[in-house]
C-alpha positions in Angstrom: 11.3 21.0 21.2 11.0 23.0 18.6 11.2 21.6 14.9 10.2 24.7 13.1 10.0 28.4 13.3 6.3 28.4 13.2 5.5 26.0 14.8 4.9 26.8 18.8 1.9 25.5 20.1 2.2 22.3 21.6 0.0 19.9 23.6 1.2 17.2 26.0 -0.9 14.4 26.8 -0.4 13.6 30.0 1.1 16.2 31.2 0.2 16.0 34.7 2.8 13.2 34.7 5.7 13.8 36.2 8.1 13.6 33.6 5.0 15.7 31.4 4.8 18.0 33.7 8.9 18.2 33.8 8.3 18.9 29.8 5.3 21.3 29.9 7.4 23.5 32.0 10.4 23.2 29.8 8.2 24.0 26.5 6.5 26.9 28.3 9.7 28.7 29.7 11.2 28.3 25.6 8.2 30.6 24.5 5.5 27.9 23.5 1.6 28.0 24.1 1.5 24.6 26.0 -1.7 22.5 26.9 -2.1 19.1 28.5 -4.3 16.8 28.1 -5.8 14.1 30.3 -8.2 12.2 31.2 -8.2 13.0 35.6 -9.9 16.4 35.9 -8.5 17.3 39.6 -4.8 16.0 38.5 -5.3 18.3 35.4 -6.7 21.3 37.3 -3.8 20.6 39.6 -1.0 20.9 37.2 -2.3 23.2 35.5 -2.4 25.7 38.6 0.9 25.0 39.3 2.8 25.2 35.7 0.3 28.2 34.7 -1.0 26.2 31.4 -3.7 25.3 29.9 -5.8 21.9 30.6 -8.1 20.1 29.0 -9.7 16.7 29.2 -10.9 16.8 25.7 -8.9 15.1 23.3 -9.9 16.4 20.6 -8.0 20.2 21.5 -4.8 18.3 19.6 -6.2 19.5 16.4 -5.4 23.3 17.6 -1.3 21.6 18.3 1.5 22.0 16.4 3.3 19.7 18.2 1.9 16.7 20.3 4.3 15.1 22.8 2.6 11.5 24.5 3.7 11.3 28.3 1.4 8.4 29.0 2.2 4.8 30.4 3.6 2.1 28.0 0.3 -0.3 29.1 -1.8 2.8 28.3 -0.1 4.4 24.9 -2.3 2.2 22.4 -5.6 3.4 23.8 -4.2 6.8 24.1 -3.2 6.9 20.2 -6.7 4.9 19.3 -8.5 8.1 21.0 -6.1 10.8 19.5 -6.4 8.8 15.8 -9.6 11.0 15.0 -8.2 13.9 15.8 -4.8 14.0 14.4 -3.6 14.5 10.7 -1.1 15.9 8.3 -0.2 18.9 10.1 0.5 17.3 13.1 3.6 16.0 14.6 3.6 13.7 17.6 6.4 12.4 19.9 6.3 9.8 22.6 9.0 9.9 25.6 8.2 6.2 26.6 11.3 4.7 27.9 10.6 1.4 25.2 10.6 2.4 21.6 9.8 -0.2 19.5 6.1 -0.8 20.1 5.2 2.7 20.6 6.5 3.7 17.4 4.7 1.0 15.5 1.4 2.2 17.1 2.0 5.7 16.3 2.5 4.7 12.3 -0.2 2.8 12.7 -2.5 5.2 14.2 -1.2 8.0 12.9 -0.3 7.4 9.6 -1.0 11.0 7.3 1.0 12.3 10.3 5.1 13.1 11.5 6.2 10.8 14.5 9.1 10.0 16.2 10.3 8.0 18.9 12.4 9.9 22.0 13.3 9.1 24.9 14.8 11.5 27.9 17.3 8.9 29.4 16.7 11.2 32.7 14.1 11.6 35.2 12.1 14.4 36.8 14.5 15.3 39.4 17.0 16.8 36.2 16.9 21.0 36.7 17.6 21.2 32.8 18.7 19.4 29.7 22.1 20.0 30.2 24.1 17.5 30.6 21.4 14.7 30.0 20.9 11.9 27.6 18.2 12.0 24.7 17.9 9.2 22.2 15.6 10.0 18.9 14.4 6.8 17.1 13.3 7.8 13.5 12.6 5.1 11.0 12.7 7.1 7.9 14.4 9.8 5.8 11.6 12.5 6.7 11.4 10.6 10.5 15.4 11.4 10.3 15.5 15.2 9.3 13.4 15.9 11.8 14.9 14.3 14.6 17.9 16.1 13.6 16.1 19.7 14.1 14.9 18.1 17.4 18.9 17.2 17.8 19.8 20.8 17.1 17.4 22.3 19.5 18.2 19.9 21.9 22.1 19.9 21.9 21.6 23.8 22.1 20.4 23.5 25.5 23.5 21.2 26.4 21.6 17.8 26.1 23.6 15.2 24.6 21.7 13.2 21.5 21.7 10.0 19.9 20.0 9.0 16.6 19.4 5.0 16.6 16.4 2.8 15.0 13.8 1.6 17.8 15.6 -1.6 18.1 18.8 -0.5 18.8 17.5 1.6 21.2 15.6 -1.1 22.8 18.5 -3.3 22.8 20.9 -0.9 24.8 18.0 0.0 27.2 17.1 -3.9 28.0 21.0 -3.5 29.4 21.2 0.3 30.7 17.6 -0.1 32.3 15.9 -3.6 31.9 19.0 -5.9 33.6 20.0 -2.9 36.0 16.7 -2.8 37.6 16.0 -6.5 37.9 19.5 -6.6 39.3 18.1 -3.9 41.9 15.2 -5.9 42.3 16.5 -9.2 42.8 18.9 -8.0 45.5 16.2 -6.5 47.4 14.1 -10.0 47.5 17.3 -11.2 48.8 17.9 -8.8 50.8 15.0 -8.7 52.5 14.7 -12.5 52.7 18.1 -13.0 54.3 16.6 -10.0 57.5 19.6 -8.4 58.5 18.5 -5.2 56.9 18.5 -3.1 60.7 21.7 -4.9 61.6 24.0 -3.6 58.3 23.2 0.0 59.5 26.3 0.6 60.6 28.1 -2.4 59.8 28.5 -2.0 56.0 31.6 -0.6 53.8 31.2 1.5 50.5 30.0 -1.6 48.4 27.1 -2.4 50.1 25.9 1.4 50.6 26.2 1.3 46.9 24.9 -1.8 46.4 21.7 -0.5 48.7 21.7 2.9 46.9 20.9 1.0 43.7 18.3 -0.9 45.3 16.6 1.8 47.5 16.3 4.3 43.8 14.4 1.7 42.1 12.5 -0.1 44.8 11.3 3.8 45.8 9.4 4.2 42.2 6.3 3.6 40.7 6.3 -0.8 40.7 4.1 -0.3 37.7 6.5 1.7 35.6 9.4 -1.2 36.3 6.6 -4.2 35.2 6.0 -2.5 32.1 9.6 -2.2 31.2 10.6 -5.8 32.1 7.4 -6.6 30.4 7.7 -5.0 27.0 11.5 -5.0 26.3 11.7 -7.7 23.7 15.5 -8.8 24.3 15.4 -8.5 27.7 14.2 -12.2 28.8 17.1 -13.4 26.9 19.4 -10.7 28.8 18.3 -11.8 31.9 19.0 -15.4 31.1 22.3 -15.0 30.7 22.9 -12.9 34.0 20.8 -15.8 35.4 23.4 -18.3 34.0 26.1 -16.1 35.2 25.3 -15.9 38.7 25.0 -19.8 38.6 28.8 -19.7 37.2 30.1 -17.6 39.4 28.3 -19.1 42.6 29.3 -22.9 41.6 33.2 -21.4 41.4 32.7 -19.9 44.8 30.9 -23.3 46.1 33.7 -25.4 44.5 36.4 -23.2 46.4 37.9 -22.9 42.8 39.8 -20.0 43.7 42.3 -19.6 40.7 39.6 -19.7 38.3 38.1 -17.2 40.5 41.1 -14.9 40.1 41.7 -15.7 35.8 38.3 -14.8 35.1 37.9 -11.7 38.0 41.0 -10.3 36.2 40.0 -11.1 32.5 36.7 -8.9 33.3 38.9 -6.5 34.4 41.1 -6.1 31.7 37.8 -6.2 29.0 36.0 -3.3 31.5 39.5 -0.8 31.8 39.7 -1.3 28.2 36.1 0.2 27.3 36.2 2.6 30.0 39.3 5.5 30.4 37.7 5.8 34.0 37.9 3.1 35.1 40.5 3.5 37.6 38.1 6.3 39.3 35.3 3.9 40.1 36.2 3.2 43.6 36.3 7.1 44.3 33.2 8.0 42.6 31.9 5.1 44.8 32.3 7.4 47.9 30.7 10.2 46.1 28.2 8.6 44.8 27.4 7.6 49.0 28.5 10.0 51.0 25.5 11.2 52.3 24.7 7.4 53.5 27.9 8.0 56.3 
């Protein structure tokens, strides 16, 4: 990311992260002088090998940085910043690709405050080849926060990405929906799933909702359990979001139970007129289904 002409050496703690690593190599093949930073020496002399950087496990190398981007778990950021705080001042410019934005950016004002930061977050994972094509959401909380997320927005949207500028909250709102309830969706089905033990028996027996249903499941019960705890953890509106899919699921079922079957179909077709209203592709969804599992057939 790069924010100004002169400015291209970054560091990345963490960078032996996957999605640190994903960035080290992006920075490096734009031209920069990129080191990570960490605290596992073998994980460090790994990456390193493999994205041909330099590694350190000395914090203190930030004050050489231009640029210092934080790839470090949510339940880990505050101790990061508290041993970075010494080291970083009013040169420096630091951004954190957390997935939650409104406690990491506190933290960073707080522990950096003679310092630039800003909240991002890469609404992609690893697996992305490039930036095009992906989501990006910048959180800046003030006027200088906000010009330079829009350089970041520039460089970014150069390389196809496509950018959003929104406070930490709103951010954190949309993601309590896009990844908080999505996941514990994927994770309460599974619990079912697994508790109702027909699992071996679908294989085979299931159409193109359930294969979807399962691919939803499978991509999030595949990753890191940590990673999901600290977002269902540290989301503030996300207990209240789950509530109401809680209560929702208790309608629904109870209409089913009651065999109230016109409701059923009033309210089905309600939803469907509110959804084909906020989305012109709607009508597609049933085809993408097939694309999105045909390599379950």
């Amino acid at each position: 990311m790069n924010p100004g002409d002169n400015q291209k050496r970054v560091a990345i703690v963490g960078g032996y992260g996957k999605m640190g690593a994903w960035f080290a190599h992006l920075v490096k093949s734009e031209g920069f002088s990129v080191t990570i930073i960490g605290r596992d020496k073998d994980k460090l002399t790994m990456a390193a090998v493999e994205l041909g950087v330099a590694a350190t496990d000395r914090f203190d190398r930030v004050t050489a940085a231009d640029i210092v981007i934080l790839s470090v778990p949510i339940d880990a950021f505050e101790d990061v910043c508290r041993s970075l705080a010494p080291f970083v001042g009013p040169g420096h410019k630091i951004v954190d690709l957390t997935s939650i934005k409104t406690k990491p950016v506190e933290i960073m004002h707080r522990y950096f405050p003679r310092s630039m930061v800003l909240g991002a977050h890469p609404v992609f994972g690893p697996g992305a080849s490039s930036l095009k094509s992906q989501n990006f959401i910048l959180t800046p909380t003030d006027n200088l926060e906000k010009d330079f997320a829009e350089k970041i927005s520039a460089w970014l949207g150069k390389r196809g990405a496509h950018v959003r500028i929104m406070p930490p909250e709103e951010h954190d709102c949309l993601m309590s929906i896009s990844l908080g309830l999505a996941h514990f969706i994927a994770i309460v089905t599974a619990d079912a799933l697994v508790n109702l033990d027909k699992l071996t028996e679908m294989n085979g027996a299931s159409g193109i909702t359930y294969k979807a249903l399962l691919t939803l499941v499978e991509s999030v019960l595949s990753e890191d359990p940590s990673l999901y705890a600290s977002i269902q953890l540290n989301l503030p509106q996300l207990p209240e979001i789950e509530k109401l899919f809680s209560q929702k699921a208790e309608d629904w079922a109870q209409m089913v139970k009651g065999g109230r079957r016109q409701e059923f179909i009033d309210r089905m077709s309600r939803l469907k007129s509110r959804l084909e209203a906020a989305n012109p592709e709607f009508g597609k969804s049933y085809q993408n289904l097939y694309r999105l599992t045909e390599n379950r057939q």
